[in-house]
C-alpha positions in Angstrom: 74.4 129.1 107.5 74.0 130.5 111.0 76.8 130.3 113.8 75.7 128.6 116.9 75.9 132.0 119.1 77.0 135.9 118.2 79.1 135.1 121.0 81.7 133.5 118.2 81.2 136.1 115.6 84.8 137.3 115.7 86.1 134.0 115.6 84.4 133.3 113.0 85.5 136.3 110.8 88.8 134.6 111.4 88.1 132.0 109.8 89.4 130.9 105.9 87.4 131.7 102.9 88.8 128.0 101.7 87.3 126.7 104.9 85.8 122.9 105.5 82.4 125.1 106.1 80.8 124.1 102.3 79.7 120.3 103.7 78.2 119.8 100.2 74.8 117.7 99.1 73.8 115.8 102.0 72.2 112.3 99.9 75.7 112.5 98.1 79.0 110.7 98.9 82.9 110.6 97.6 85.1 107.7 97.8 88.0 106.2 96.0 87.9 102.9 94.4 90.5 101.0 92.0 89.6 100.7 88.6 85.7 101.3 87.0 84.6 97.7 87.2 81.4 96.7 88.6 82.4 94.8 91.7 84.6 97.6 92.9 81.9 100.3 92.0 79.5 98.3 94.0 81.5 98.5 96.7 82.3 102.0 96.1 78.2 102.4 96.0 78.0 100.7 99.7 80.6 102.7 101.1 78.9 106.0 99.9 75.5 104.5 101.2 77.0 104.6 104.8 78.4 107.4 104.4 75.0 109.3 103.3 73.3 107.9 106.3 75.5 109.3 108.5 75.3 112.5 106.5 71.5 112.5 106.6 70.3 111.5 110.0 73.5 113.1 111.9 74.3 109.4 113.8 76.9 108.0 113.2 76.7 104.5 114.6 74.0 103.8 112.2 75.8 102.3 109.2 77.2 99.9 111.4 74.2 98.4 112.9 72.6 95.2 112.0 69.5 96.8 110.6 71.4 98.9 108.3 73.5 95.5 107.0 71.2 94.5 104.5 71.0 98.2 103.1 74.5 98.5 102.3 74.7 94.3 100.8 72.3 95.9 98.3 72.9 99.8 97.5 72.4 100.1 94.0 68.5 100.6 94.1 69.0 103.7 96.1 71.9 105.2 93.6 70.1 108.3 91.6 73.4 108.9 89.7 77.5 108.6 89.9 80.3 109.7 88.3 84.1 108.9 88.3 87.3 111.2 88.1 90.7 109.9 87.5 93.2 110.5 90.4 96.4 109.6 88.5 94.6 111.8 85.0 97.9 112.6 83.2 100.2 109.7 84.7 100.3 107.1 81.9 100.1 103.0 83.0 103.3 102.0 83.9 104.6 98.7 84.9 105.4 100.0 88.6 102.1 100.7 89.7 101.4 97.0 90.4 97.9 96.9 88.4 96.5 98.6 85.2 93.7 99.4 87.7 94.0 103.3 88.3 92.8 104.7 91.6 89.1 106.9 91.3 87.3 109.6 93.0 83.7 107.7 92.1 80.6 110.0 93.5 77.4 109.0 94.3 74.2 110.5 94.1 71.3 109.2 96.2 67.7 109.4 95.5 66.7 111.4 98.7 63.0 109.8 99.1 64.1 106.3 99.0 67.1 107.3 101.4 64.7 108.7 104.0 62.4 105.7 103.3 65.2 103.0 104.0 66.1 105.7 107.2 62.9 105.4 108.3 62.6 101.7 108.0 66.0 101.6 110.2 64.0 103.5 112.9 65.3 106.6 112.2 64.8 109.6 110.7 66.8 112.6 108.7 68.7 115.5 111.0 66.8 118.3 109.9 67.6 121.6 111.7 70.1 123.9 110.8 73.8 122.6 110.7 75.5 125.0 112.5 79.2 126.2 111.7 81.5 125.2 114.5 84.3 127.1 115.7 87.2 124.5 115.9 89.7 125.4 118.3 92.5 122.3 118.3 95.7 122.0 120.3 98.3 119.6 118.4 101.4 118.3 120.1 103.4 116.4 117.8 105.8 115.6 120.0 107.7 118.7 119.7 106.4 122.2 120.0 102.9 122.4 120.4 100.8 124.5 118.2 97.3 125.7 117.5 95.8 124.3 114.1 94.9 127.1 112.4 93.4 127.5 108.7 96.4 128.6 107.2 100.2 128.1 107.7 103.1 126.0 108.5 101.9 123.9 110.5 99.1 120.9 110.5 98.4 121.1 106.6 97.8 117.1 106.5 95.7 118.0 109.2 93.4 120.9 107.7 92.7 118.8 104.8 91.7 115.8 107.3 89.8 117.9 109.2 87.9 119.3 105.7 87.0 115.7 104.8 85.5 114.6 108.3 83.3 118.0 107.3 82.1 116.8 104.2 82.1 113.5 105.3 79.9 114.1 108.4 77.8 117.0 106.7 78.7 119.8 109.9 81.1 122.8 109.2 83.9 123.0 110.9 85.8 126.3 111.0 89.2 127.0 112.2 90.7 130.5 112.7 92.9 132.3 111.0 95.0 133.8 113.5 95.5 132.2 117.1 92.7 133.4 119.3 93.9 133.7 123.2 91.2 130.7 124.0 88.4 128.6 122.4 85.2 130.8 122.2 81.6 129.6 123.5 80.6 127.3 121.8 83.9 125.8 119.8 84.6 121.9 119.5 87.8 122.3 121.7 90.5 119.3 121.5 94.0 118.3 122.2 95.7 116.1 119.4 98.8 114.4 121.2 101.2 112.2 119.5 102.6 108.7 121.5 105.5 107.4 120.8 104.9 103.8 123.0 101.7 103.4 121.1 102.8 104.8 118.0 99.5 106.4 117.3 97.3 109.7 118.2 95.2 110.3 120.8 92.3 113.0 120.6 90.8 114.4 123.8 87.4 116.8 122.9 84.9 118.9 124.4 82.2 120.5 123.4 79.3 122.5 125.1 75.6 122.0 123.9 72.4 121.6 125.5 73.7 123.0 128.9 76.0 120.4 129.5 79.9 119.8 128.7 80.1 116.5 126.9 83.8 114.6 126.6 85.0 112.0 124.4 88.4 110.3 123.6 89.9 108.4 121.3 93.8 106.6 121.4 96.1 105.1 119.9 94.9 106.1 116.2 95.9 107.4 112.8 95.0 111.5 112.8 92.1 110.9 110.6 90.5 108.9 112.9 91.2 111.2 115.7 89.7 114.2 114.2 86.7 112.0 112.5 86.3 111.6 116.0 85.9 115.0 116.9 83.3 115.7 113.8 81.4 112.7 114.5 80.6 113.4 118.3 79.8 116.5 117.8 77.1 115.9 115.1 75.9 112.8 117.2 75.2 115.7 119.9 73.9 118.5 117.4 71.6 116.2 115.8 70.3 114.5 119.2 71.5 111.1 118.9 73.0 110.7 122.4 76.7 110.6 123.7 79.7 110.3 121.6 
C-alpha cells in the first residue's frame, strides 16, 4: 500500500515488520463466541456483519443505524463461508470453567456482491480508494511516567495488540515506530492516552490532518480499547469521506 505523503517515509521505515498494517479481507470479520451452537453463531454472524460494514464503506456509525437494524436481525443470507478455532485448544473441560461451552474465534466470510447490495440499499456505498498506512504517533500516560507507544518494547504491549485489532477491525493500517521519533510526522494520527484515577477510565485526545484541515476528537472515561478504537475509527470516518469523528 502507499503511505499518505514521502514526507513520512522515514517514519515509516521505523515501523515493525509484525505491524497492524496487514488489515486483512475487507467482506471478512473475527469474533469470539461461546460454544458452536446455532444461536450463538448467529449472533457471532451479526456481529461480523457490522463489523464488515464498517470495514467496507469506511463509516462507522452505520451498523448502528436504524436502516442497517434489520440487516444484522437477519445476517445469514449474506454469510459466503465461516469457520471456527478453538481458543482454549489443548485445555481439557474442567469443572471450573463454569460451562462445557468453550470460548471461539468464529470467522466469517461475506459474499461481497450481496454486501455492496445491502450497502447500497442503506444509502451507502463501499470506501474504495487506497487505504493508506498511517503513521501512529501516541503519547500514553499511565499515571506514572509517560511514554511513547512504540512497536516494540516494555512498555504498552496490551496496547499494541489493541491498537492491531482496531486495524483489522476498521480495515486502515496503522503503524507505529520502532524507535521514538523527536515528533509526530505530517500526516500521523497523533494522540494522548491519559489514565484517570476519579473516573477510573481512559481518556483519548486525537488529531489528525487531512483534506487541509486539522480535525479533533475525544473520548473519556473508557476502557483503552475503546480509546484507541476511537482513534482508528475517526480517522477512517475522515479517510473515507464520511464526515467528522
Amino acid at each position: 500500500m502507499r503511505t499518505i505523503g514521502t514526507s513520512i517515509l522515514a517514519f515509516l521505515m521505523l515501523a515493525h515488520a509484525a505491524s497492524a498494517a496487514d488489515v486483512g479481507p475487507l467482506y471478512r470479520g473475527t469474533v469470539t463466541v461461546t460454544g458452536r451452537e446455532e444461536p450463538n453463531r448467529l449472533v457471532g454472524f451479526a456481529r461480523t456483519l457490522a463489523i464488515v460494514l464498517t470495514k467496507v464503506t469506511g463509516d462507522p456509525r452505520l451498523p448502528a443505524t436504524a436502516a442497517a437494524s434489520a440487516l444484522l436481525a437477519d445476517p445469514a443470507p449474506f454469510v459466503a463461508g465461516y469457520s471456527y478455532r478453538d481458543l482454549m485448544a489443548g485445555i481439557p473441560v474442567h469443572d471450573e470453567q463454569g460451562s462445557r461451552e468453550r470460548p471461539y474465534a468464529l470467522t466469517v466470510s461475506f459474499d461481497p456482491a450481496k454486501i455492496d447490495a445491502a450497502i447500497a440499499s442503506l444509502g451507502a456505498k463501499p470506501w474504495t480508494g487506497v487505504r493508506p498506512e498511517v503513521p501512529v504517533f501516541l503519547t500514553v500516560r499511565p499515571g506514572g511516567e509517560p511514554y511513547v507507544l512504540l512497536a516494540a518494547g516494555e512498555h504498552g504491549r496490551d496496547l499494541r495488540d489493541s491498537l492491531a485489532a482496531a486495524s483489522e477491525r476498521l480495515g486502515i493500517p496503522l503503524i507505529l515506530p520502532q524507535s521514538a521519533p523527536a515528533g509526530p510526522p505530517d500526516n500521523a494520527l497523533t494522540g494522548a492516552l491519559s489514565w484517570d484515577d476519579r473516573a477510573l477510565g481512559w481518556t483519548a485526545d486525537w488529531r489528525f490532518a487531512w483534506g487541509g484541515t486539522v480535525h479533533r476528537w475525544r473520548i473519556e472515561k473508557v476502557g483503552f480499547d475503546d480509546a484507541l478504537r476511537s482513534g482508528a475509527a475517526g480517522t477512517v470516518q475522515l479517510l473515507s469521506g464520511n464526515g467528522e469523528p
